[in-house]
Structure formats: structure tokens, C-alpha cells
N, C-alpha and C positions, 0 to 999 in steps of 0.2 A: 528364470521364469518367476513373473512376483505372482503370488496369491492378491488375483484382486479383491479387496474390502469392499462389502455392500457397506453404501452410504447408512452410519446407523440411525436405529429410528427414533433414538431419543434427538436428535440433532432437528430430523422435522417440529421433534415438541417443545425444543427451545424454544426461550421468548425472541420477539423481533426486536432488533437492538436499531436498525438502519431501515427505514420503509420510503423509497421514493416514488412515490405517484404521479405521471401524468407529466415530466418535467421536461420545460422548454426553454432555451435559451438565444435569446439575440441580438446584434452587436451592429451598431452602425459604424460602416467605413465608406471613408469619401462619398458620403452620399446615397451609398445602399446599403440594404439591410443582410446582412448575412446570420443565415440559421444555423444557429454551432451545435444544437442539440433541440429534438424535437420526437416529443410523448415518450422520453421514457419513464418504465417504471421498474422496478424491484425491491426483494427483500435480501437482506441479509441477519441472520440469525447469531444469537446469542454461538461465541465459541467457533464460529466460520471463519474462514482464511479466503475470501473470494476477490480476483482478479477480474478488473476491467481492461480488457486485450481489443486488439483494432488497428485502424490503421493510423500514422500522422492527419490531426485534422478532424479525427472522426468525435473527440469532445469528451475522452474522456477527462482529460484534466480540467475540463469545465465542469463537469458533472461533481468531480470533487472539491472541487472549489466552493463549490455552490455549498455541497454537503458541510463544508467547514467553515461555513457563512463568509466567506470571503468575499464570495460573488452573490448578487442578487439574481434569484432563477424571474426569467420572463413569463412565465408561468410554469402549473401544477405547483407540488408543497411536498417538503421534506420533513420528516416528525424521526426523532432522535428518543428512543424507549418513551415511543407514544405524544411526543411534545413537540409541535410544531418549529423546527430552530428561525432564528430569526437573524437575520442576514447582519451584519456585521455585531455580532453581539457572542462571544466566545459561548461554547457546552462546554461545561464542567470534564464530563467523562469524554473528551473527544481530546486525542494528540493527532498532531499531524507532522509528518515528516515529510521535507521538499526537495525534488531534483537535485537540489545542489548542496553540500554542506551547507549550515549557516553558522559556524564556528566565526565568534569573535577571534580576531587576529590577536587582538592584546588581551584577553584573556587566556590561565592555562587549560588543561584540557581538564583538570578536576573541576577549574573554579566554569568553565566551559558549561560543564555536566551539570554544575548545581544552581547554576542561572537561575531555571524556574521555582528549584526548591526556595532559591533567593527573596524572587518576587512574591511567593506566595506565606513568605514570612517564616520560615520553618529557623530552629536553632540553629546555632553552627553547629553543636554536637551529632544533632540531625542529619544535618548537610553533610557533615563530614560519614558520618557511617552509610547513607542513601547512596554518596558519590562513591565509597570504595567498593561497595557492594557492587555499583555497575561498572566500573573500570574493571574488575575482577571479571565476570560476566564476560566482555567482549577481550579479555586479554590483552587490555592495556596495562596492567600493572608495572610499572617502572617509569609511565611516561606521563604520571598526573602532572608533575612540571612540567612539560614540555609545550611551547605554544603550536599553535595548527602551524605555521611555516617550515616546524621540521619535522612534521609528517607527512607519512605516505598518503595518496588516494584514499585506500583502503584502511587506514587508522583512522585520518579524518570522520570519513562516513560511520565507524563503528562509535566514536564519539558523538557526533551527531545526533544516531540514533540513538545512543543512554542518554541526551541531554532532555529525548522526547521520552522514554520508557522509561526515568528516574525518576519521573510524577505520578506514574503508575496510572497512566490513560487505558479507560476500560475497551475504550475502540481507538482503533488507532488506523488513522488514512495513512498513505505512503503514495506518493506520486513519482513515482521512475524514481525509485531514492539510490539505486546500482547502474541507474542506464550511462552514466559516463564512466563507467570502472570498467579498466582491462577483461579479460573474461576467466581467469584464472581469479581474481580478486572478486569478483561478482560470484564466482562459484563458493568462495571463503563467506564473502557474506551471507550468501543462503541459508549457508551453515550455520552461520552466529543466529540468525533472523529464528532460523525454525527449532532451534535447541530452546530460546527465547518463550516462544511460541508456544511449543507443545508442552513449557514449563506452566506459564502465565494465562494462555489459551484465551489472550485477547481476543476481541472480533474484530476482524482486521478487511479492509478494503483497499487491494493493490493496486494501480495503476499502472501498465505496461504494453509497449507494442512488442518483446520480445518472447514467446510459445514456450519455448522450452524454460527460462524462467518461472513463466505463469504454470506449468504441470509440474515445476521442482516444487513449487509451493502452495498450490493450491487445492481446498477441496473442492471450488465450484469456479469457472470460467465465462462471464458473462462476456458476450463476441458484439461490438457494436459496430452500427454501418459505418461506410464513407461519408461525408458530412453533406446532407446532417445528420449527427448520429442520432442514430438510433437501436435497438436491441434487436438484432440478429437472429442471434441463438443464445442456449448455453447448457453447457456440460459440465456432468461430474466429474470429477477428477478420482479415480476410484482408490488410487495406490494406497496399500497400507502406512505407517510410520509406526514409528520414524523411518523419515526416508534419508535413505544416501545420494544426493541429488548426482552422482559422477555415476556409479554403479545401475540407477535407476535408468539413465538413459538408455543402455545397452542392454535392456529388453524388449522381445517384439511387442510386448503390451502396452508400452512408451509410442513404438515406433507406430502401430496402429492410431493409438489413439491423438498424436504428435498428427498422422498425417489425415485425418479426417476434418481435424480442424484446421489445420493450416490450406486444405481443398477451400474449405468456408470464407477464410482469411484471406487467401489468395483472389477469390473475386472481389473482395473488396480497396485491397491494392488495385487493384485493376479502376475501381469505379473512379478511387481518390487520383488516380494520374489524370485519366479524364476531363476530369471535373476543372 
């Protein structure tokens, strides 16, 4: 039985780290216009861990895109602690981590990890103590020589992520950064992710079509349509932590609150086949 945790109330009086207003996006193919996203808006707060869940298509990796000025939004405006971000022009305080590793091949997984210490000009003294710090962290230690072709899935991605979290980004995007991992290794990086987490207490914005992922991790659940996306719903996630993301599932407090949304979730796979 978990004791569920009332969302607490300093968390509403944090500051707004992420404020999307009004945002639309869209894409010409062969001639017509297709709407990948339209009016949405939210917030996400200082020390939040919130997931964008939905279905393939529904836009959330547009939506983050946008947020990490990759993409330019077709309308509404995105402001980053209060500052309008401007489409292909890097925020300082913003890391982003991608679907896929982005691990140089012929780099090792230390010199991997201190890339960006690299670019940003830091010492090697620097470099070298930022990088063992984080290889220590995800339980690489042994494998700073080693290049990514002789790791695992799962090493890879833990690398990956201290290559993002070794510059020490105040907000940090993740777009399906576990969606191609086995689900025994997806469950190991939760682990790594939320020990991380509950340390550093980034504000973090997830992307994911997977439920039970998004309740191992999150404190808030925004639920977006079939495309064009748009905002649904969304829910607390009330569990206390640290959470044990294996043990957590196997209460009926999971399992209610697992299938209320996934009712929600469910029509909208339905909308997305349709369509």
C-alpha cells in the first residue's frame, strides 16, 4: 500500500522555469498543410519532473523541439524563466537529451562525456574531475577507455546522459531517451535517471508514449490529443519518493491510477488509427 503524497505547496510557489502559451505548429508535405500541434499551452515549474505522454503523431516531440529552439513554433511563444527563447539560438540553462545515443564512435566514453566541458572551454583539470564524477554516478567506472562499439545499449545511454548532465543544465528536455531499451534496462535507467533527479532536482520535461514509464517518473502527466496535438488532460502523479519503480507498480494505487489514464490514452489511440 503506498501512502500517497499530497502534491506539496511549496512546488505551486516555485518559480516558472518552462511557460508555453498558445503554441502551434505546421508542416507542408506534398502540398498540404498538415497541423502537428495546435494551441497548446503550459507550465512547468521550478524542481518538476513532468512527462508529455500521447500517442505516435500526437506532437509531442514537436512541442519539444520547438521548446529547445530547434524547431520554429508556427505560432504562440515559448519564454524560458520569463525570456522569450528564440528558435535556433541555444538557452544557456537548457540540456537536451535525444531518442537515440549521440555518442561519437571514435571518441572514448570519458573524452565522450566531457565534449561539451570541451567546447565550453573548461580545463583539462576540470574536465577530468566533472567527467569522473559523472561516469562514477551512472556506474561506468572501468569503462572511461572504452569506445561506444563495445558497449551495451544500456551503458551507451548512461553515457549519453552524463554527456548532457556533466554541464549541469538547470532544465533538462529528454525526448524517449529509453524508448529503444529492452525493458529490464529501461527499468535500470529509471533508476540511474531518478537517483540523479531527486539529487540535482532539475526541472525536467519528458517525452514519452510509454504510462508506466511516465508514473515511475513523474510528478505531473500532461496527456496530448491525436494530432493535432493538443492538451487533453493532466494529472498528478501523487506517489511519494523515492520511488522504487519495480515494487511501485505492484500497488493498487499504481494500478488505479495506471488505468484511469490509460481509459483517456486509449481514445486517443483509437483517434490516431483513424486518422
Amino acid at each position: 500500500m503506498l501512502a500517497l503524497a499530497d502534491p506539496p505547496a511549496q512546488a505551486a510557489l516555485a518559480p516558472v522555469r518552462v511557460d508555453v502559451r498558445g503554441l502551434s505548429k505546421s508542416f507542408a508535405l506534398h502540398g498540404r498543410r498538415i497541423d502537428a500541434v495546435d494551441d497548446v499551452s503550459f507550465t512547468v515549474r521550478q524542481g518538476e519532473f513532468v512527462s508529455l505522454l500521447g500517442p505516435s503523431g500526437s506532437g509531442k516531440s514537436t512541442v519539444l523541439n520547438m521548446i529547445a529552439t530547434l524547431l520554429a513554433p508556427t505560432g504562440g511563444s515559448i519564454l524560458i524563466d520569463g525570456k522569450a527563447v528564440v528558435p535556433g539560438r541555444t538557452t544557456p540553462q537548457v540540456g537536451y537529451v535525444y531518442q537515440k545515443d549521440t555518442l561519437f564512435p571514435w571518441r572514448s566514453v570519458a573524452d565522450n562525456i566531457g565534449y561539451g566541458l570541451e567546447l565550453a572551454g573548461l580545463s583539462k583539470a576540470e574536465r577530468r574531475e566533472r567527467v569522473a564524477r559523472a561516469v562514477a554516478r551512472v556506474g561506468l567506472t572501468g569503462f572511461e577507455a572504452a569506445y561506444p562499439t563495445s558497449l551495451s545499449g544500456g551503458m551507451r545511454q548512461r553515457a549519453s546522459l552524463m554527456r548532457t548532465l556533466v554541464r549541469e543544465p538547470e532544465i533538462l528536455l529528454m525526448d524517449e531517451p529509453f524508448g529503444a531499451l529492452d525493458t529490464h534496462t529501461k527499468l535500470d535507467m529509471h533508476d540511474v535517471l531518478l537517483k540523479i533527479w531527486e539529487r540535482e532536482k532539475q526541472t525536467v520535461l519528458f517525452v514519452t508514449h510509454d504510462l508506466g514509464e511516465a508514473l515511475t517518473l513523474s510528478n505531473r502527466i500532461i496527456l496530448f490529443s491525436a494530432r493535432p496535438g493538443r492538451i487533453k488532460d493532466s494529472f498528478e502523479v501523487p506517489f511519494p519518493r523515492p520511488r522504487d519503480g519495480v515494487a511501485m507498480r505492484e500497488t493498487p494505487e499504481y494500478a488505479a491510477l495506471f488505468s484511469r489514464i490509460w481509459h483517456a490514452l486509449g481514445e486517443e489511440f483509437k483517434k490516431a488509427r483513424k486518422s
